[in-house]
N, C-alpha and C positions, 0 to 999 in steps of 0.2 A: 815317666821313666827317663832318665839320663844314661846318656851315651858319650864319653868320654872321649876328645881325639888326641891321638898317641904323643908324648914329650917330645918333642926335637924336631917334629915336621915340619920339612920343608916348606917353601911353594912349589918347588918343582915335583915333590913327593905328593902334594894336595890335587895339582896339574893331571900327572899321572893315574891318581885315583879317581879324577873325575872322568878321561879318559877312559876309562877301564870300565867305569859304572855304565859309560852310555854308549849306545851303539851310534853310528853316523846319521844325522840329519841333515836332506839337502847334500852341501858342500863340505859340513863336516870331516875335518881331521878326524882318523881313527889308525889302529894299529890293524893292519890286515898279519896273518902269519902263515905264509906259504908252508908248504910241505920240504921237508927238508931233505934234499937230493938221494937221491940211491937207500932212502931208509923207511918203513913202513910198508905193509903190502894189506888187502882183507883179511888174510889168514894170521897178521899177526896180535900176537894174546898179551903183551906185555907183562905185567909183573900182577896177578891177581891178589885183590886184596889190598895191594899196596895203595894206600893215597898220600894227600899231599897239600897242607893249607895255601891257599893266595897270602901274599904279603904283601905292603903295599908297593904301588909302582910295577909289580910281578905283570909278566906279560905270558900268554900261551907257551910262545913261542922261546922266553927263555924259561920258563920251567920247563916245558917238555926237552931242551936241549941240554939242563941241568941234571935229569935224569934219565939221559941215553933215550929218548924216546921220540918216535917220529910225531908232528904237531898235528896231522891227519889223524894217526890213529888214539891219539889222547880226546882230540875231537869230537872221535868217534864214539868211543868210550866211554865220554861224557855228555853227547848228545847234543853236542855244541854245533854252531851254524855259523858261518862267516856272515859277520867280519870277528865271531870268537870273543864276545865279551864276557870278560870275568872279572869278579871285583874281590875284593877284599876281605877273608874269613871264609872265602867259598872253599869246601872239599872238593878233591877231584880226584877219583879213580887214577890211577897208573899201569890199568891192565884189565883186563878182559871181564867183564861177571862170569862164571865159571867157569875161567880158566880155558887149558885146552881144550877141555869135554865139550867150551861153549861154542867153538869152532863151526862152521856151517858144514854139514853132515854132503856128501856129492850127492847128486839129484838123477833120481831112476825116474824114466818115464815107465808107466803104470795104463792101458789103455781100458779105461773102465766102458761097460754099455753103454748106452747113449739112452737115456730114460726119456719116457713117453713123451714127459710134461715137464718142459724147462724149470728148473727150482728155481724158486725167486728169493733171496736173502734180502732178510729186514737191514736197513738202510741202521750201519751204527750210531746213537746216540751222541748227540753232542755234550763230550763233557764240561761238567760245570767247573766253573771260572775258580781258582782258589780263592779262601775267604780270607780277610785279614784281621778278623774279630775286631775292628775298630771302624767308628763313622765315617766318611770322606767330605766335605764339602768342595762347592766350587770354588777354584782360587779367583775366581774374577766373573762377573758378569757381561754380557755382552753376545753378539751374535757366533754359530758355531759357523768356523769358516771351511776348516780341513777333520774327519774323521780318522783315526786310527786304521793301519791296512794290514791286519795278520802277513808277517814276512816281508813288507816294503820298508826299506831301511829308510825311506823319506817321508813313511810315515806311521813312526814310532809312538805317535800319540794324540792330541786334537790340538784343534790352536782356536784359539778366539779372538775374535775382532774387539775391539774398542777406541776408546779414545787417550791421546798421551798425556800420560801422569794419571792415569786411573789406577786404585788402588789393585794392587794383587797380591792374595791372602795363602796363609800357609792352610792347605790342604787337610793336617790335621795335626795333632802335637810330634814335637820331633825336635830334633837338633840338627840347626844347619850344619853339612860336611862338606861344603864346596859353596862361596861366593865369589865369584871374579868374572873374567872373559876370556879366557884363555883358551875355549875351544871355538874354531873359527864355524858357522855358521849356527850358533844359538848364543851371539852377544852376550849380553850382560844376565849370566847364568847363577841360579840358586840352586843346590841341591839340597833335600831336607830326608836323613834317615829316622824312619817312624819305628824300624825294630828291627832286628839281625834279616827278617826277609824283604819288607820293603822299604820304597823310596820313594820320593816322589822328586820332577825337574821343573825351573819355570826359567824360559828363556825370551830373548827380546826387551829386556826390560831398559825403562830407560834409567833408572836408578836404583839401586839395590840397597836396603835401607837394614838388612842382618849382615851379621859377618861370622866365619868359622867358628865353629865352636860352641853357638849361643843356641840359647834353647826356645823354641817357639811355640806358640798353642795354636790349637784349629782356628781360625778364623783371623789372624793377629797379620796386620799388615805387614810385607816382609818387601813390597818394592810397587815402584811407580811402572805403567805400562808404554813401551815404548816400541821401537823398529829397527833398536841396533839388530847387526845380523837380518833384517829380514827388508820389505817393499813396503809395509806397512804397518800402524803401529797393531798391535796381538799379541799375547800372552801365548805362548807352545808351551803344555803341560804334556808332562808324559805322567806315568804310574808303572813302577817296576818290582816285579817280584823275583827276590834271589839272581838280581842284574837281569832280569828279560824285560821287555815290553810286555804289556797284559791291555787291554780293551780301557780304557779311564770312563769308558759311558758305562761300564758294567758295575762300576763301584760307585761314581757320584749321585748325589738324588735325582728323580728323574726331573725333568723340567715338565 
């Protein structure tokens, strides 16, 4: 599958999309989007129905001021979490799911018996991981240093140990959509779109051997292993579905 990047782009528009794709690592630069003064409250329902595409470079915070909207409650709406990353081609609600009727109803206290025998509720299942109907391999070999942290923005993904100038492999077919350094704590960064939902990152490198645009296979060497941005040399991979972080041990083979 080929994935085409738009006529006329920038670097600063390329910049801005990789920004957008990735939430902060470590010291990473990112766009945080406060709430914007005197506007948004729980109660409010926005415009139901209504949505609204990402475009590139688009940030929360000037779409939701583009359309009268507080950046909290579009957040909210969309079940976004700071630091608010959103990328490119995403939908986004402008308003409540149903509307005013969806409103939180005021809360009657109700003082029921107090039953014999404490009820025990079964412990909810943990849902399974989305699937991305395609293989993953490892982008590199080497010892596992850092794991992925559901909700730690410092740790978005795994990082592996190795040695500099070892090779590091595209994850699986896709088109490079961001190679450079321009985000301050993940160096010499590649990002590679695999299909409208995922992605995958590989940062630290010490040589980056694809460029924008170019289309790569599972396994194809895409950059040398190095320690810009980081203490030591290590490959940080991440794997993102619809711009979030997701587990990268739940998708690669196992070891």
């Amino acid at each position: 599958m080929k994935f085409d990047l738009p006529r006329g782009m920038t670097r600063f528009a390329m910049l801005a999309m990789a920004a957008a794709l990735l939430a902060a690592c470590g010291t990473s630069t990112v766009v945080r989007s406060p709430a914007e003064p005197g506007k948004g409250s729980a109660a409010s329902v926005g415009r139901p129905g209504a949505t609204v595409v990402v475009q590139q470079g688009e940030t929360l915070y000037s779409i939701a001021r583009r359309n009268g909207v507080a950046v909290e409650d579009i957040a909210r709406w969309n079940g976004l979490k700071p630091p608010y990353t959103i990328y490119p081609g995403q939908r986004l609600a402008l308003g409540q799911a149903g509307g005013a009727h969806g409103a939180t109803a005021p809360t009657r206290t109700v003082v029921a018996p107090k039953p014999a025998t404490p009820a025990t509720s079964p412990a909810a299942p943990t849902p399974a991981p989305p699937s991305s109907g395609f293989s993953w391999r490892w982008p590199a070999q080497g010892v596992l240093l850092d794991t992925y942290v559901a909700g730690n923005n410092t740790r978005q993904g795994i990082d592996i140990g190795g040695t500099s100038g070892q090779a590091v492999t595209a994850a699986a077919d896709g088109v490079v959509v961001y190679s450079g350094a321009g985000l301050v704590g993940y160096g010499e960064l590649i990002i590679i779109k695999h299909n409208e939902q995922w992605l995958s990152a590989y940062g630290h490198n010490r040589k980056r051997l694809v460029s924008e645009g170019q289309s790569v296979k599972a396994g194809q060497q895409i950059a040398e292993m190095g320690r810009t941005g980081t203490d030591r040399e290590k490959l940080h991979f991440e794997i993102r579905y619809n711009g979030k972080p997701v587990d990268p041990l739940l998708y690669l083979p196992k070891k």
